[in-house]
C-alpha positions, 0 to 999 in steps of 0.5 A: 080846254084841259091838259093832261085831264081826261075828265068831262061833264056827267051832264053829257053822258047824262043827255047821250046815254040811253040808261034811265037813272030811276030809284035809289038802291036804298029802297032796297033791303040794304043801305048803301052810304053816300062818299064824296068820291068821283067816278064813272065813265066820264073819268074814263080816257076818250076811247073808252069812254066814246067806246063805253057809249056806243056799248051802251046804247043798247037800240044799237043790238038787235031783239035776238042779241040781247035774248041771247045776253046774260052777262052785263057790265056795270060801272059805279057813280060819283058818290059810291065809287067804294061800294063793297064788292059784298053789297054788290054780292047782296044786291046781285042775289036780290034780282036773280043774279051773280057777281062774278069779277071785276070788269077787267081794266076798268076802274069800279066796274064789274060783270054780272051774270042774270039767271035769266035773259028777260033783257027788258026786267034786267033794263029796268033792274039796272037803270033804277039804282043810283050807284050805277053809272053806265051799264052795257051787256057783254054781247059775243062778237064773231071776229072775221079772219082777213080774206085770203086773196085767191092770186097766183101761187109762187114757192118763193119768199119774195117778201123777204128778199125780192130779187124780182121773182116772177116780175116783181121790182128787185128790193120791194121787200122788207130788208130782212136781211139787212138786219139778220147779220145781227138780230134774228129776234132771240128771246123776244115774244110773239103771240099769235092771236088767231084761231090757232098754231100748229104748234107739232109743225117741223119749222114751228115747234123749236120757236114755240112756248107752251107756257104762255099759250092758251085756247079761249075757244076750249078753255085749254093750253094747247092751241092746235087748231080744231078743224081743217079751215083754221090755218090762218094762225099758223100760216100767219106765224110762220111769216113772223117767226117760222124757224130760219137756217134748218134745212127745212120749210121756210124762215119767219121774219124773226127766225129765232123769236118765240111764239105763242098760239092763243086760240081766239077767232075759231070760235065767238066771243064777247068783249071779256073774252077779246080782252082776256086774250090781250092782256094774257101773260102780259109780262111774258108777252112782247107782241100781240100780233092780230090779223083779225077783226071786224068784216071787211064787207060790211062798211061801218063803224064797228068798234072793240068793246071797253073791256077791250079798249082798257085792256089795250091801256093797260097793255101799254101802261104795264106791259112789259115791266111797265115798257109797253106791249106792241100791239099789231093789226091788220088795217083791212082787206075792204077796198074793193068795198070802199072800206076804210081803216078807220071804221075798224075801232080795233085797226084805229085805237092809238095803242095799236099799229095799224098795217097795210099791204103793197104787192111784189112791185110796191103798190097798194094791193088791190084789197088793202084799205087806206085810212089815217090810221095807217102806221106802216105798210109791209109786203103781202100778196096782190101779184104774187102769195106769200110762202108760209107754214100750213097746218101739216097734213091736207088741213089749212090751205093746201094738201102739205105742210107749206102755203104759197098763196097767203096774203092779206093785211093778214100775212103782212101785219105778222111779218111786222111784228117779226121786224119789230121783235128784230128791234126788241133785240136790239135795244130791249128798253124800247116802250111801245111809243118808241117803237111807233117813232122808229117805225115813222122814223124808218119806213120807205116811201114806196110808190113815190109817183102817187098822188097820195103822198104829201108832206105834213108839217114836221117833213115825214112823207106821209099817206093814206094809202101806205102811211110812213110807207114800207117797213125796213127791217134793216133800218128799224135795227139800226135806228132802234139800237141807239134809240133814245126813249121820247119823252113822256106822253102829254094830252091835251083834250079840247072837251066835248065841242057843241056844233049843233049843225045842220049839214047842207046837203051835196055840197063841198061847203059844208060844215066847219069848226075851229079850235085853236091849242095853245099847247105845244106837244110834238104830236104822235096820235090825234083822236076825234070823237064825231057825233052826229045825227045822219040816214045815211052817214056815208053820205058824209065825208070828214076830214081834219086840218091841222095848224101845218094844214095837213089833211087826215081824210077820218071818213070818206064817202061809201055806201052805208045807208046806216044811221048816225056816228055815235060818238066814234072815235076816229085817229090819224097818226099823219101829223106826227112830229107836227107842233100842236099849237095853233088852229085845228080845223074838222071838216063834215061835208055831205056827198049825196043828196036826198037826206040831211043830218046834224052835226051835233058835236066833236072832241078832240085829244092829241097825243105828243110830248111837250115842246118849247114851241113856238105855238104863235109861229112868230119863231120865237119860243114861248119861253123867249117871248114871257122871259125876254121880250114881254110878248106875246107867245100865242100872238105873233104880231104883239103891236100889230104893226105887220112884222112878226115878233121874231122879225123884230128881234132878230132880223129888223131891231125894231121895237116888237111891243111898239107900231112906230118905233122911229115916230115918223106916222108909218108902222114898221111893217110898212115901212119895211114891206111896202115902202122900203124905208128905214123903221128907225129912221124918221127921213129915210132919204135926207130931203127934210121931209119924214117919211110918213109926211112924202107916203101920206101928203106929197105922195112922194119917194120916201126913198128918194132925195126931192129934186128937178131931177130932169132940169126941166123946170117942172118938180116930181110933185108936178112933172109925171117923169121927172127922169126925162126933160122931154116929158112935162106938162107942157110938151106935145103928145106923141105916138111912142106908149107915153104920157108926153104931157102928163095929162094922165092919157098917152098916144091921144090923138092917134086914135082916128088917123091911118099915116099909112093908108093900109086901113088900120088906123095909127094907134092900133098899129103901134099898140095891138099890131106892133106894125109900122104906122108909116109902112103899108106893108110891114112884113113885105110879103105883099099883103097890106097889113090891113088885109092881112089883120082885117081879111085873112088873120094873119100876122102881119109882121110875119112873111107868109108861106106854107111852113109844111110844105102841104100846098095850103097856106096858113089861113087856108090851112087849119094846121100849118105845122102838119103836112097830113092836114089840109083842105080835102086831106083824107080824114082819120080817127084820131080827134083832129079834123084832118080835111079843115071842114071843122068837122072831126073823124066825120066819115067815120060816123056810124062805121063798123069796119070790122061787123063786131057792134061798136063803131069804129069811133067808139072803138078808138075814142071810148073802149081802146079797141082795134076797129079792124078787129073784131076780138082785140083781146082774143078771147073768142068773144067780139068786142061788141059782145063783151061791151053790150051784152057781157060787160067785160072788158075787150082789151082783158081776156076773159077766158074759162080757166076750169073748163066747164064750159063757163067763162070766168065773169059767170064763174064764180070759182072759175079754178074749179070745175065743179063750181058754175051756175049750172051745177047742183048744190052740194051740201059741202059749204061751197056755193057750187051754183053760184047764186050767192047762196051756200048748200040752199035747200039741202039738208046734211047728208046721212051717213052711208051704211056700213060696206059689207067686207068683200068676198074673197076665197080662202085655201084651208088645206091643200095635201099632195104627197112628196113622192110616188110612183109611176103608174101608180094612182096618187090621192090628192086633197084642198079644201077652201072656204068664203070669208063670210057666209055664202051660197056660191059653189066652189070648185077646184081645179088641178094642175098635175104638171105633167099636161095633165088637168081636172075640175071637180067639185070634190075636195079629193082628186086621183091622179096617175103619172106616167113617166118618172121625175118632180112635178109641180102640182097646182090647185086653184080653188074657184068661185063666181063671185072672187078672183081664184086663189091658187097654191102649189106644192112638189111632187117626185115620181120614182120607178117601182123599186125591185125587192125581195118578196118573202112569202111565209117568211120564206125568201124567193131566190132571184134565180127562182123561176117560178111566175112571180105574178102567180106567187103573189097572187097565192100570196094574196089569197093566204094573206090580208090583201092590200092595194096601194090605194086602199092603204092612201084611203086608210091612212086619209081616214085614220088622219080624220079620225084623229083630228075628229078626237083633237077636237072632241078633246079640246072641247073637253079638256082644252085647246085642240092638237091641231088648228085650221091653217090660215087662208091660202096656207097649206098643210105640209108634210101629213103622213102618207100610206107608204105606196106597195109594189102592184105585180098584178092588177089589183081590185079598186079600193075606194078612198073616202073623201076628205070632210072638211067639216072637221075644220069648222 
């Protein structure tokens, strides 16, 4: 066994590791000299290197993974550990190849990169070069986010303060708020490795760092998350650290911490990328909070990659300033699928802790995996979700800035890290081990009635299904505040162990093996790496016993068909506190039947600090027995004399290095234990016989003083009872259960006599019937006592009578002691025969009371249901249907929550209405049929054609003059047009105000008022294919005005009575002759005519005097031919209509 050495045999990998060690690279055009260092994965620690085997045996990756690979890790050998990284860049060059860095925290390993991906000529490349040790190729690994439980949504944060909200118990949460009064987590850092961070959110942005954040999937420092589906990180940032105290959204667990986005789960990524992100800004970096990690629905072995796991070292070796990073991991969302922690090589390594989930009541939630690992449960969803951030907007999880249905190991592995970034404010010196004592320390034992809890060796309640049990925000704080740091680690590594074991199959004896550590460390960590050859590994269940017999279940058995456990590395932190010292026991037994496997062998590391112990369990400390006592410390019986060695010492003050410390032919063990003598007093009782002499030849009391005690002239070594004179050799036998006469028989002679006559013969009746052998009838109830033994069973000391008062007695009834059973009484279903036919509930055999298909029987006994009704749950479904046909439960409801005619056992989204068995698939990544397949035989949709911009009519001009007279024709115009090209007509429809409405087609229209006053006048331009669009402008009509009329410049007088009409006709024939219209249709033509010269100009010579007004906008103010008195009726002039060509 080693201690503190972490090395084992080249010769092990040499027989495990599928790589060919062929040609020396001095074959090469280079020569590479020979030193006598020492390296390669054998010196790696036992995680990396168990993790560095399964890397490397590459009949573990499929064809199409390895085509896909270019890049591989290589780790030098013995012998050429300070090769050069310019030999290695010659020798890259050599087979097509590049050298692009070391290979992260391993020691003398590098990454190349091929030019091509011929994985079978980069094999044999590899393989056939002396200084190469170990190689594995860098594979991408899509990580899974932890399944987010589709439960009942509450917009409260019971996690943090459960007031029993909803049903849940008052207190099952994490007492945050017993620690916020002094610690909100200032300038403590969280990252959030996930697949991003809504870094803009309002309740976010105040608490986060830029510096320190990157995206691995883009390559860039913003981590905001890429598509709608990536909300995880952010909703799981917001329960670690979501500002608290600013009116706002909701509060993290640590609601002053900083938070850092660093984008890894949106997209692959091989073992160097995982590692870049969680060794990234290490000394800037507190906590490394992780929800992520292998699927939860496949279930098995599946392990971080060595880059990853030397990275997790290195974390916790230089970190923080050499104080460590915390690390924390979601433990698992595979219950339902029987998965355990302990398959997730992320969730078990001993640098991470490992955190469950309970729900709002404090029980396991439905999905959280249980596993040895388990450091620590928190409270996530399983009842009631969790109320976090969301990306802002309709991304993420819901249409809004907030989610209340979180949950999964995923909300509650950041809501430890929040409590743990309240304790690094606390006490800033805390190293990573520290912080996993504190923990351990403080957690709260929830769910105490279940049978899972135990108690290991140091006194911690301890379980696989919660670990030390729910975290405590407030005490974690007070505990961490005066933490004293532990001591520093100690390892003790038993080698690699050879079993070379067949398993027997199905069976519980299984396969064991034993080793026992001198060593004595207050263990924090146990690593078993298990090898073993099996068809099927879930067959097998492993479990580890340590010295205080406390049991770590590593595997358990499941439904994986897969092959062998290659060297997997399984831990279990249950025995913490416990002494290392002593025997430790791995168990491997088989569960099923029909394949077999071997064993073929184990190691195993414990992780502690050391003790002064007591490795024998002798309670003397090793130091006390080398030092004082000349004992020995790994044997707690040093003489073999039956007496621990601390007995000795402290308590009997015999000799511990001598048997016989008083000479007197017994050992001290038993003298003390088994016949009370004096260890160091040769004749205990002072009868001149030593002890030895009484135990082993006169076979008397070494105890007692020899004498005739009883004065009856017969000696003890003679006399049977040397207390009694009566009993001798020489008295006469009788019936009283004693040996009278010391003849070794007692009561010889009773057996074939009845003094009594009642049939049972004398000695019976005094030793089995306890009746008096002289009385017939003992008890007086008229019964001999021989009939009542012999004929009825009764007792016959007892006074028979009917004790429930039924009318049947006791050897008539079958039940004496309930008055509703007897002979002929009416049978019921309960389990018990209630008529004493020794029958039970027989006439109910083959009743169906209630017609619903389950006899009345198997309703009761079997399924809990009422027989006297058909739907005892009342979902509309007889109990017998959903038993035979739908295989529901009767006693649940099973009801169609979406309405689309689909129960929820059919539906496979039963919250959706568009999601059942009969709808068609849709190409939208949802499984709309529920067949288990996704958009099956759909191809993505095109893209729809552009839509045509709708039609609509536009009002270019509308012109009404302000003022006119009555009687007068006034001349009106509008013109409208379509937004786009069309053949519909458009016409126009006048409203004049004064009752008056026409419809043309025409842009002008003529209208006469015929009374004074304002008019509103409204034109609606109208089409076929668009909603009308209308404008309206005011008019006022005056009366003709009376004015002077002059002809040749002559005035007419007022009293003139020459005919007014006459004169003007005269006028008019001497004059130019003018209508009224005739003056509105020329001053319309001169308007056209000047807009047709603005334009012709602004073609020429710039922008026009006058542009089209915008749609539906009208023309206001156009200068209007001044209206002329009419005396007489003058001829019709026609106005030329309006061209609206000249706005085109």
């Amino acid at each position: 066994m080693v201690r503190h050495n972490l090395m084992f045999g080249l010769l092990l990998f040499s027989i495990l590791s599928p790589i060919v060690i062929g040609n020396s690279y001095a074959e090469t055009n280079h020569t590479i000299q020979l030193d006598d260092s020492e390296c390669g994965i054998e010196y790696f620690s036992p995680a990396v290197w168990a993790s560095y085997t399964r890397a490397a045996d590459l009949d573990t990756y499929s064809q199409e993974e390895l085509i896909l690979v270019n890049e591989w890790v290589f780790t030098l050998s013995s012998g050429y550990c300070n090769l050069g990284e310019e030999a290695i860049i010659s020798w890259a060059n050599e087979i097509d190849a590049e050298l692009l860095s070391t290979a992260g925290k391993l020691d003398q390993s590098w990454i190349i990169k091929f030019e091509h991906n011929d994985f079978n000529k980069v094999v044999e490349e590899l393989s056939n070069e002396d200084f190469i040790d170990a190689f594995y190729p860098l594979v991408p690994k899509q990580q899974e986010k932890k399944f987010i439980p589709n439960d009942p949504n509450f917009d409260e944060q019971w996690h943090l303060q459960n007031t029993g909200q909803d049903g849940g118990t008052s207190g099952e949460d994490a007492n945050v708020t017993g620690a916020w009064n002094t610690v909100t987590g200032t300038g403590v850092t969280i990252a959030i490795v996930d697949d991003g961070l809504d870094h803009a959110h309002p309740d976010l942005n105040g608490n986060y760092l830029p510096a320190h954040s990157w995206d691995y999937c883009d390559g860039d420092s913003d981590p905001t998350p890429g598509s709608s589906g990536d909300g995880h990180g952010t909703s799981a940032a917001g329960v670690a650290a979501a500002i608290g105290n600013n009116g706002i959204g909701v509060s993290g667990g640590a609601l002053d911490a900083n938070l850092v986005g660093l984008t890894l789960i949106a997209c692959g990524n091989s073992d160097s990328t995982e590692a870049s992100a969680l060794g990234h800004d290490k000394q800037d970096i507190d906590i490394y909070s992780n929800s992520w990690g292998p699927s939860d629905s496949v279930i098995y072995p599946d392990d971080a990659g060595p880059l990853m796991h030397a990275e997790f070292e290195d974390d916790a070796l230089n970190g923080r300033g050499g104080l460590g990073n915390i690390i924390t991991w979601a433990a698992g969302n595979g219950l339902a699928s029987n998965d355990d922690s302990n398959l997730d090589g992320y969730a078990n390594s001993r640098y991470t802790i490992a955190v469950t989930a309970v729900h709002d009541r404090g029980s396991q939630s439905w999905y959280a995996e249980p596993g040895a690992n388990i450091l620590v449960a928190a409270p996530s969803d399983g009842r009631d979700g969790i109320y976090t951030t969301d990306i802002e907007g309709n991304w993420g999880y819901s249409n809004g800035d907030y989610t209340d249905d979180f949950g999964g190991t995923s909300s509650a592995t950041p809501l430890v890290s929040g409590v743990i970034a309240l304790a690094l404010e606390a006490n800033s010196n805390l190293t990573w081990r520290d912080i996993q004592h504190i923990l351990v320390q403080s957690s709260r034992q929830n769910d105490a009635s279940d049978s899972g809890w135990a108690t290991n060796g140091a006194g911690h309640e301890i379980s696989h299904k919660y670990g030390f049990g729910v975290i405590d925000a407030g005490a974690v704080v007070d505990i961490a505040s005066t933490w004293n740091t532990v001591a520093a680690e100690t390892i003790v590594d038993t080698g690699v162990l050879s079993v070379n074991g067949n398993i027997p199959d199905n069976t519980n004896n299984g396969l064991s093996d034993t080793i026992t550590i001198s060593e004595s460390l207050s263990v924090e960590t146990v690593e078993v790496i298990f090898d073993a050859d099996h068809n099927a590994r879930g067959d097998l269940e492993v479990s580890l016993v340590s010295p205080s017999g406390t049991v770590s279940y590593l595997a358990n058995e499941r439904s994986d068909n897969g092959n062998n456990y290659n060297n997997w590395r399984f831990s279990t932190v249950l025995n913490w506190d416990e002494d290392s010292a002593g025997i430790w026991t791995l168990n491997v037994r088989d569960k099923d039947s029909g394949t077999t496997g071997t064993w073929n062998n184990w190691r195993m590391t414990i992780y502690g600090a050391e003790l002064d112990g007591d490795p024998d369990q002798d309670n003397l400390l090793t130091s006390e027995e080398e030092s004082l006592y000349g004992t020995d410390p790994n044997d707690a019986d040093t003489d073999d004399d039956g007496l621990l060695d601390g007995i000795e010492v402290l308590t009997t003050g015999t000799d511990p290095l001598l048997a016989d410390t008083d000479g007197d032919w017994l050992m001290d063990g038993d003298e003390i234990l088994i016949y009370g003598t004096d260890p160091l007093l040769i004749d205990t009782d002072g009868d001149g016989l030593n002890d030895g002499y009484e135990v082993t030849v006169s076979y008397s009391d070494p105890l007692v003083f020899d004498a005739d005690e009883d004065s009856d002239g017969w000696y003890w070594f003679w006399d049977c009872n040397d207390t009694n004179s009566l009993i001798n050799p020489a008295t006469y036998e009788f019936l009283n259960g004693i040996d009278d006469n010391c003849n070794d028989e007692i009561d010889e002679g009773f057996n074939n006599t009845d003094t009594d006559l009642d049939g049972l013969v004398d000695w019976d009746e005094y030793h089995i019937y306890l009746t008096n052998y002289t009385n017939p009838d003992t008890d007086a109830d008229g019964l001999t006592d021989g009939d009542e033994v012999l004929n009825w069973s009764s007792d016959p000391l007892y006074f028979d009578q009917d004790l429930d008062m039924d009318g049947w007695y006791w050897f008539i009834d079958c039940n004496e002691t309930d008055a509703m059973i007897y002979p002929y009484a009416p049978e019921r279903i309960n389990g018990i025969d209630d008529d004493c036919d020794d029958l039970i509930d027989e006439d109910f055999i083959g009743m169906d009371t209630d017609g619903d298909g389950l006899y009345d029987l198997t309703e009761v006994m079997q399924y809990g249901t009422d027989p006297l009704l058909m739907d005892t749950d009342g979902d509309g479904l007889t109990d017998g249907d959903e038993i035979l046909i739908h295989h529901t439960d009767p006693l649940v409801g099973n009801y169609d929550y979406d309405g689309d005619g689909f129960r929820d056992y059919l539906d496979c989204d039963d919250g959706n209405i568009s999601i059942n068995p009969v709808q068609p698939e849709r190409w939208n990544q949802i499984d709309d049929n529920c067949n288990g397949y996704i958009d099956e035989g759909l191809s993505p949709p095109e893209e729809p054609p552009e839509p045509e911009p709708e039609l609509k009519l536009q009002l270019v001009l509308v012109t009404v003059p302000n003022s006119g007279f009555v009687n007068n024709e006034i001349s009106v115009a509008a013109y409208a047009e379509w937004s786009r090209a069309s053949d519909d007509l458009i016409s126009y429809e006048w409203i004049f105000g004064d009752g008056s409405i026409s419809e043309t087609i025409e842009s002008s229209e003529y209208h006469t008022y015929l009374e004074i006053g304002t008019y509103d006048v409204e034109v609606c331009a109208i089409g076929e294919s668009a909603e009308p669009v209308c404008d309206t402008k005011q008019i006022v009509i005056n009366e003709i005005p009376v004015e002077n009329i002059f002809v040749n410049n002559t005035e007419i007088n007022e009293d003139d009575n020459t005919d007014v009409s006459q004169k003007g006709t005269e006028a008019a024939s001497e004059s130019f002759d003018l209508s009224t219209n005739s003056i509105v249709g020329l001053g319309a033509l001169m308007i056209i005519i000047l807009a047709i010269g603005f334009l012709v100009g602004r073609g020429r010579n710039g922008p026009p005097p006058f542009s089209s007004p915008n749609p539906g906008e009208s023309i206001q103010n156009l200068p209007i031919p001044p209206q002329i008195n009419r005396y007489e009726a003058q001829p019709n002039q026609q106005i030329p209509s309006f061209d609206p060509g000249i706005l085109k």
